[in-house]
C-alpha positions as CSV (number, residue, x, y, z in Angstrom):
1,X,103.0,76.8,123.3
2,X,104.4,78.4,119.5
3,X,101.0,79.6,117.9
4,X,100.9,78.6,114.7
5,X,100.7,81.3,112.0
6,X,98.6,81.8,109.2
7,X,99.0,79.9,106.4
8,X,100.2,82.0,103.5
9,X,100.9,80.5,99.9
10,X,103.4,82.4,98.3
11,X,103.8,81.7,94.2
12,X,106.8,80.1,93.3
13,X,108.3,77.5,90.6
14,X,107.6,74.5,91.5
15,X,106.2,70.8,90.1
16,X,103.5,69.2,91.9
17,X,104.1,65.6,93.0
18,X,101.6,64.5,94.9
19,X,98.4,66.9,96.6
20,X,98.0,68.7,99.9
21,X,97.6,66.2,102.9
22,X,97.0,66.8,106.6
23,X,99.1,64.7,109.3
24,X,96.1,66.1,111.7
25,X,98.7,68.7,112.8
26,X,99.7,70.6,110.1
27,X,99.5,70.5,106.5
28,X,102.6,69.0,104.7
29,X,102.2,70.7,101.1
30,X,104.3,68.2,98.6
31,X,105.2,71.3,96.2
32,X,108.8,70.8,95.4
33,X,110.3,74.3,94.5
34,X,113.3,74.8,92.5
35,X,115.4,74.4,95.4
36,X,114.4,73.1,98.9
37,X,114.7,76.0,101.4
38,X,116.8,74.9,104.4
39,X,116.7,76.2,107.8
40,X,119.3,75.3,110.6
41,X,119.0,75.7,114.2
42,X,123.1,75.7,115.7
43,X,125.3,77.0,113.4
44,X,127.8,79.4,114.8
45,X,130.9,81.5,113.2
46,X,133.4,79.4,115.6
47,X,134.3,76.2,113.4
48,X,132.3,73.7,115.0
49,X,130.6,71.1,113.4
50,X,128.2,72.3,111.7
51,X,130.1,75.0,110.1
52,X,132.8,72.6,108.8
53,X,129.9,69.8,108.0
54,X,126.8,71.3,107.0
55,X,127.5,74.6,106.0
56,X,129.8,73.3,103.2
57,X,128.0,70.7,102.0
58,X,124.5,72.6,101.7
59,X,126.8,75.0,99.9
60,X,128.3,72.5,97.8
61,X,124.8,71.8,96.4
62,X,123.6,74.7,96.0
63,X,121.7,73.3,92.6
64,X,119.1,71.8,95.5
65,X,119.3,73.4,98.3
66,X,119.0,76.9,99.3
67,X,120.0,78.1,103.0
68,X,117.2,80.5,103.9
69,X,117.5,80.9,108.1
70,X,118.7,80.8,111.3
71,X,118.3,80.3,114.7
72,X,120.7,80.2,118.0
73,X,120.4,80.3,121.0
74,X,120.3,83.7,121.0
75,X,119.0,86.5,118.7
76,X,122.1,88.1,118.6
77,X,124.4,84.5,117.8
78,X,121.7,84.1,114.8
79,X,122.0,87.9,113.7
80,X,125.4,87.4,113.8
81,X,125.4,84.0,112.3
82,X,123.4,85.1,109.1
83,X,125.7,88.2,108.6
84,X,128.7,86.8,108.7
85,X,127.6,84.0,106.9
86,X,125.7,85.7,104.1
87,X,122.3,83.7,104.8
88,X,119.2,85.3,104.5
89,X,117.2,85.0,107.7
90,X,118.0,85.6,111.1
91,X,115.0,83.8,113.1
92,X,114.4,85.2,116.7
93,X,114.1,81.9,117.9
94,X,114.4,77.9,116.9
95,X,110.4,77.9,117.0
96,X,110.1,80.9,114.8
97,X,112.1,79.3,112.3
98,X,110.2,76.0,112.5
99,X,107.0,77.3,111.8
100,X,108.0,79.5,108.9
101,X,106.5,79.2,105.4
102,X,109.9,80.3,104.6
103,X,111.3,77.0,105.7
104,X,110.7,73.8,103.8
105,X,113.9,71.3,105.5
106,X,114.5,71.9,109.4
107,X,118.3,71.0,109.9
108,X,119.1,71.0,113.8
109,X,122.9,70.4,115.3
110,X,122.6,71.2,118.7
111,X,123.2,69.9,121.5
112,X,121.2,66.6,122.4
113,X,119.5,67.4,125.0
114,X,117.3,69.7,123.1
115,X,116.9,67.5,120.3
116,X,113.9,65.9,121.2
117,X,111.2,69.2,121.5
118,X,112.7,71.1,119.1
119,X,112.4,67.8,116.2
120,X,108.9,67.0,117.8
121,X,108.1,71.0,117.1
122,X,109.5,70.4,113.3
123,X,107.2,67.1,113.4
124,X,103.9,68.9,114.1
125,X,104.8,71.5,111.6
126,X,104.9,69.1,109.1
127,X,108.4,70.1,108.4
128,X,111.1,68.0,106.9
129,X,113.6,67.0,109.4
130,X,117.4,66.7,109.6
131,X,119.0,65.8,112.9
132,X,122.5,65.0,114.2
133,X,122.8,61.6,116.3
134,X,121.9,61.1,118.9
135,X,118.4,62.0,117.8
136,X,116.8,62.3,121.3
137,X,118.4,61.7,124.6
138,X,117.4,58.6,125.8
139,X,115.2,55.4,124.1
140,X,112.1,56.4,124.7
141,X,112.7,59.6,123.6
142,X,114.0,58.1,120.1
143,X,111.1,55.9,120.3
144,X,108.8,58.5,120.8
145,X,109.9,60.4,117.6
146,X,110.1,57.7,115.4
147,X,106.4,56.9,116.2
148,X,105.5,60.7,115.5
149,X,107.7,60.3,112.3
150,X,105.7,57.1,111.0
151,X,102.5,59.1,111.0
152,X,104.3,62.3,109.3
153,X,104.4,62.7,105.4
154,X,107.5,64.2,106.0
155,X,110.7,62.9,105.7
156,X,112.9,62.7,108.7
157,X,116.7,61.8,108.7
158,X,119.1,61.3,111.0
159,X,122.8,61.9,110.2
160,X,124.5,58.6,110.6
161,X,127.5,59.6,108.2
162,X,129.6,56.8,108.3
163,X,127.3,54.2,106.1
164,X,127.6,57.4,103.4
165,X,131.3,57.4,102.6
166,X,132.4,56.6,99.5
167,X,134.7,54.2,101.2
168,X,132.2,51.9,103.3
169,X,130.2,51.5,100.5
170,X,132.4,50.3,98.9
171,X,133.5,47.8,101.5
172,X,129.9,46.8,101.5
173,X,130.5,46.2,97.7
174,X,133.3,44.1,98.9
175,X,132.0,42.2,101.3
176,X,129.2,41.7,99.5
177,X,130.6,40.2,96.5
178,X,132.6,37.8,99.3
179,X,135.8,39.5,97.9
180,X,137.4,37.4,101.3
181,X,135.2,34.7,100.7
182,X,132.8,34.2,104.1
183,X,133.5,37.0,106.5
184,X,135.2,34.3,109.7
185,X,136.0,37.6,112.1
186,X,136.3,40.7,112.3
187,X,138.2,43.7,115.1
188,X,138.1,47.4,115.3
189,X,140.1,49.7,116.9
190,X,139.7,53.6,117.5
191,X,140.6,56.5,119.0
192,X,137.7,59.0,120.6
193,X,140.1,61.9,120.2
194,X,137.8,63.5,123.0
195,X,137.5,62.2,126.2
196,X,141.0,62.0,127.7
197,X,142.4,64.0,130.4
198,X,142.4,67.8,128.4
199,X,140.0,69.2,127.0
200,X,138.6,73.2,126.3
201,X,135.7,74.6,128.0
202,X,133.3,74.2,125.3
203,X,133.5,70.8,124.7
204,X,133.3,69.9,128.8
205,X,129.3,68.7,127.7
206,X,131.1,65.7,126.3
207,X,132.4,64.3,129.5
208,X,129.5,64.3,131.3
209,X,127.6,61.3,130.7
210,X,123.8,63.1,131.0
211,X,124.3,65.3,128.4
212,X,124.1,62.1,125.8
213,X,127.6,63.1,123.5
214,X,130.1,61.0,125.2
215,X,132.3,58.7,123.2
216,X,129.4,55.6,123.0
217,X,127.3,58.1,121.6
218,X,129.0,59.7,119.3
219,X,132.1,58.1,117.9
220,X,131.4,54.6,118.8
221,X,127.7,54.8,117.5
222,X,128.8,56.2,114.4
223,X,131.1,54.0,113.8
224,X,128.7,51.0,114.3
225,X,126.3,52.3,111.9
226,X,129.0,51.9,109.0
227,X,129.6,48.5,110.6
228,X,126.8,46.8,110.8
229,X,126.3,48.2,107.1
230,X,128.9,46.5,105.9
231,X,129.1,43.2,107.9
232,X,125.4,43.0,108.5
233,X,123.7,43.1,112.2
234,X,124.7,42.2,115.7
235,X,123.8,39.4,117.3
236,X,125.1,39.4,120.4
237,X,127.7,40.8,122.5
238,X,129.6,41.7,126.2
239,X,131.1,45.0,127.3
240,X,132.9,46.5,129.3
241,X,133.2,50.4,130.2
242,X,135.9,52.0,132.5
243,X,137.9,55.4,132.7
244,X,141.2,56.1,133.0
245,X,140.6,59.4,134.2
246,X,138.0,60.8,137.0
247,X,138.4,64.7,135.6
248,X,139.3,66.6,132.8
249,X,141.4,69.8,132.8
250,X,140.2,72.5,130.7
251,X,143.2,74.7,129.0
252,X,141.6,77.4,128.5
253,X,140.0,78.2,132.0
254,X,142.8,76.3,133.4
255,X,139.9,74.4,135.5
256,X,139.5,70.8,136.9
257,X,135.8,69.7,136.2
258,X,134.9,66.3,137.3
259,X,134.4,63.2,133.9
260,X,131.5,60.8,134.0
261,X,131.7,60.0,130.9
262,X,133.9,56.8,129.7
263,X,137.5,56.5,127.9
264,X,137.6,53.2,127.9
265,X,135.0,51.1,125.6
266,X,135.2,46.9,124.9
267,X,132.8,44.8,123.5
268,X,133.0,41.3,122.0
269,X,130.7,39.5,120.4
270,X,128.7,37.4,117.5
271,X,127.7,39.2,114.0
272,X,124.5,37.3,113.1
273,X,126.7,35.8,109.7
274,X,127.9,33.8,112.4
275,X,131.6,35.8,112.6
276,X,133.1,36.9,116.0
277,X,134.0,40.6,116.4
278,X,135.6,43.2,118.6
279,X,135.7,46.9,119.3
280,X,137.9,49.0,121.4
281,X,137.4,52.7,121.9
282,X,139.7,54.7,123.6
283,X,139.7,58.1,124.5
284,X,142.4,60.6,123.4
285,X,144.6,60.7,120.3
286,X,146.8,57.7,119.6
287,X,150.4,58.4,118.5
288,X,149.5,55.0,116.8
289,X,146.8,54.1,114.2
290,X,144.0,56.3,115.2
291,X,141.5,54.0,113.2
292,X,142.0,50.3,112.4
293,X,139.2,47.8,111.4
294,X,140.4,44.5,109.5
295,X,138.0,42.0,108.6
296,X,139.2,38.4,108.3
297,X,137.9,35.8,105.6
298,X,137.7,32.0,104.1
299,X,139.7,33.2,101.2
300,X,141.6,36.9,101.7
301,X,141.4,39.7,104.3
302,X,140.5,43.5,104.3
303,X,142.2,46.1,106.4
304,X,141.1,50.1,107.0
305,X,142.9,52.3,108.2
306,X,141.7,56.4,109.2
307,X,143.3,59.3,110.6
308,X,140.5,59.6,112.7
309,X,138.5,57.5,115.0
310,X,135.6,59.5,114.3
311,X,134.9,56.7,111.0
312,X,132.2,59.1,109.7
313,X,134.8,61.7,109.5
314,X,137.6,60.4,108.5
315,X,139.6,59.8,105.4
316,X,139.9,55.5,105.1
317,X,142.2,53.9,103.4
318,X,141.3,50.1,102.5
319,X,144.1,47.5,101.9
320,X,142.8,44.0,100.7
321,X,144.5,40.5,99.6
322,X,142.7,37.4,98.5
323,X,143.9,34.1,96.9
324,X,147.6,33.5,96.6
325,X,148.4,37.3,97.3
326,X,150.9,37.4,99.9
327,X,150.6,41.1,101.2
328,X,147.6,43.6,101.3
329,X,147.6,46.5,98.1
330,X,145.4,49.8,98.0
331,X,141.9,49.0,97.0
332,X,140.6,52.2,95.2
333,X,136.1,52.8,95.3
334,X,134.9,53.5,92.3
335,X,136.0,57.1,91.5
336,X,132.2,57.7,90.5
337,X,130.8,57.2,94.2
338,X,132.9,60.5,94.5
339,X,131.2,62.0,92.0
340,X,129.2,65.7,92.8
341,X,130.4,65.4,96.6
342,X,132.7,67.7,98.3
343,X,136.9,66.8,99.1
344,X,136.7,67.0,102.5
345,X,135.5,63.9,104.6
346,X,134.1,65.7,107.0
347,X,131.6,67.8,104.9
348,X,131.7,64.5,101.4
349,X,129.4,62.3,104.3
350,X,127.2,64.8,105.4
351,X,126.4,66.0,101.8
352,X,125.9,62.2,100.9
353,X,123.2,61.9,102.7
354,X,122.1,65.3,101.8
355,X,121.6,64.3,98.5
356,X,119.6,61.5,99.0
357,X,117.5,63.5,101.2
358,X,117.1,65.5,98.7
359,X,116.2,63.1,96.4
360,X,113.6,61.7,98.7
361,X,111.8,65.1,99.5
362,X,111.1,65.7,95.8
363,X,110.2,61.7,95.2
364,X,109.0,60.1,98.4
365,X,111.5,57.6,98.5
366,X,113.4,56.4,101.5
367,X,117.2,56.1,101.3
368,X,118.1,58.6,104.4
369,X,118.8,56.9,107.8
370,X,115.5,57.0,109.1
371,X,114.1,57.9,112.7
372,X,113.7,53.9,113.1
373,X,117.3,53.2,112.1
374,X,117.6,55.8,114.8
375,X,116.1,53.4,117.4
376,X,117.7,50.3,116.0
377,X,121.1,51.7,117.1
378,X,119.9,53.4,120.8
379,X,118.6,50.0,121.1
380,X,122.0,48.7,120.8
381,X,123.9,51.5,122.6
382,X,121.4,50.5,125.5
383,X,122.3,46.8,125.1
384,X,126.1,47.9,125.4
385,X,125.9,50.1,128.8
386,X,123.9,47.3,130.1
387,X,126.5,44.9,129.8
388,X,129.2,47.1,130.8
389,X,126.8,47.7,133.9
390,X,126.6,44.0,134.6
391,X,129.4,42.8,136.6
């Protein structure tokens, strides 16, 4: 067990929203400096995601946030990390940098199944919390956070991306305002772009099904949070999971390692509007459409289209007709739902949500995904492999 250290109050700029409360833990302290003081836990030099996500997007608002720390899974990666990275504080540890006065926003991207003690620790620090999906690696896991969450003053997010491009909201806008009239069906195609038959050493986690990454739970999930934004919930819905392919061959070690995880994702269903839908993931790149979603009205139809299949990655395109229109024409969002975010897709999303977040630290609102949007969508994750597993 972390031993807590002292409490030390350091003077600093700041306006005073609401007074010092106790979760019964430790003492959340609602001062809101001038910029929130950020501390990530999985951020390497090597280009993965949270270098091309998080790192640029923090960075892009630099007018609220402020990277202060560190921590790896070593010493040495955060030592390294912070140097090369020009952030302040290498932590020894992920604990360290949880239960520094230093830190006021605990951001964690690693792998999942560490999510769970390490945003539990943030929890009972009375830190805020940022965490990748999957949040923890199973439901009761999630569950079990979400509980510890409801009974925090903190705020705790979880970074569903996809409902947070400029794009799907947007669609929502759309649908909303029955730009096809009522939504009659709806069917979505996509490509994993992982989980085919190569892969590279460091991303062989993926294709084994314990480690909680595979293609449901990361590009499928996502993609079903921006979903059921936009067409509403699920009501319900039969699936079917199969693989092409028993192993994966990793280039770079030139290895065979066996693949639990699937390639092959299909469910059906009912939207609880009353529409009928479809999803099929695939694993691999298509030399297709790597991302397709049409939905299908009384009065027009909608069409996306992505260059990846990650949706909360990618850069969509939407097509729409309605009326007497005869063929689909660029639909263009608003260009202020752009405004103050980043170019890139991959780090616009992930700064979206950072700037609500942002916005809810300093005035207690709730506009992040939350630990119990979290559960809504493990809930329905564990409704799919259910199905799939009934045969």
């Amino acid at each position: 067990m972390v031993k807590r250290p002292p409490i030390i109050f350091k003077i600093k700029l700041f306006i005073c929203t609401k007074p010092p409360a106790s979760n019964g833990r430790a003492n959340i302290i609602y001062m809101i400096y001038k910029k929130i003081r950020a501390g990530i836990i999985g951020l390497n030099v090597d280009g993965q995601w949270a270098s091309k996500s998080h790192l640029p997007a923090l960075r892009y608002l630099h007018n609220e946030y402020e990277l202060r720390g560190i921590a790896n899974s070593s010493y040495e990666s955060a030592q390294k990390a912070a140097t090369a990275l020009n952030i302040p504080i290498a932590f020894p540890n992920a604990m360290e940098l949880i239960w520094s006065h230093e830190i006021d926003l605990v951001i964690i991207t690693v792998k999942v199944p560490f999510h769970f003690e390490l945003v539990k620790a943030a929890l009972e620090a009375g830190k805020h919390i940022y965490c990748e999906h999957p949040l923890a690696g199973d439901l009761n896991e999630t569950k079990a956070l979400a509980a510890l969450a409801s009974r925090s003053k903190a705020i705790a997010a979880v970074g569903t991306q996809m409902p947070f491009a400029p794009e799907v909201i947007f669609l929502e806008r759309l649908v909303k305002e029955q730009y096809i009239g009522e939504v009659l069906s709806t069917t979505l195609i996509g490509s994993g772009m992982q989980w085919g038959r190569e892969s590279v050493s460091g991303l062989y986690y993926m294709y084994d099904a314990a480690m909680g990454a595979t293609m449901l739970h990361i590009p499928l999930a996502h993609t079903l949070a921006g979903f059921q934004k936009v067409l509403g919930g699920i009501d319900s819905l039969k699936a079917t999971m199969t693989s092409n392919y028993k192993t994966v061959t990793l280039g770079d070690t030139n290895e065979t390692k066996t693949k639990t995880a699937a390639d092959q994702i299909m469910i059906i269903g009912e939207l609880k509007n009353g529409g009928a839908f479809s999803v099929h993931y695939r694993g691999g790149v298509s030399k297709g459409t790597n991302f397709l979603w049409e939905i299908n009205g009384t009065t027009g139809d909608i069409q996306v289209t992505g260059n990846l299949g990650h949706g909360q990655l990618a850069q969509l395109t939407i097509m729409g007709a309605k009326g007497d229109e005869k063929a689909l024409s660029r639909l263009e969002p608003p260009q202020e739902l752009y405004s103050d975010l980043p170019d890139a897709p991959f780090a616009r999303n992930v700064a979206n949500i950072y700037k609500n977040l942002a916005n809810d630290i300093r005035n207690g609102t709730r506009t992040t995904p939350s630990f119990d949007d979290a559960v809504a969508l493990a809930m329905l994750l564990n409704t799919i492999e259910a199905s799939a597993a009934h045969k």
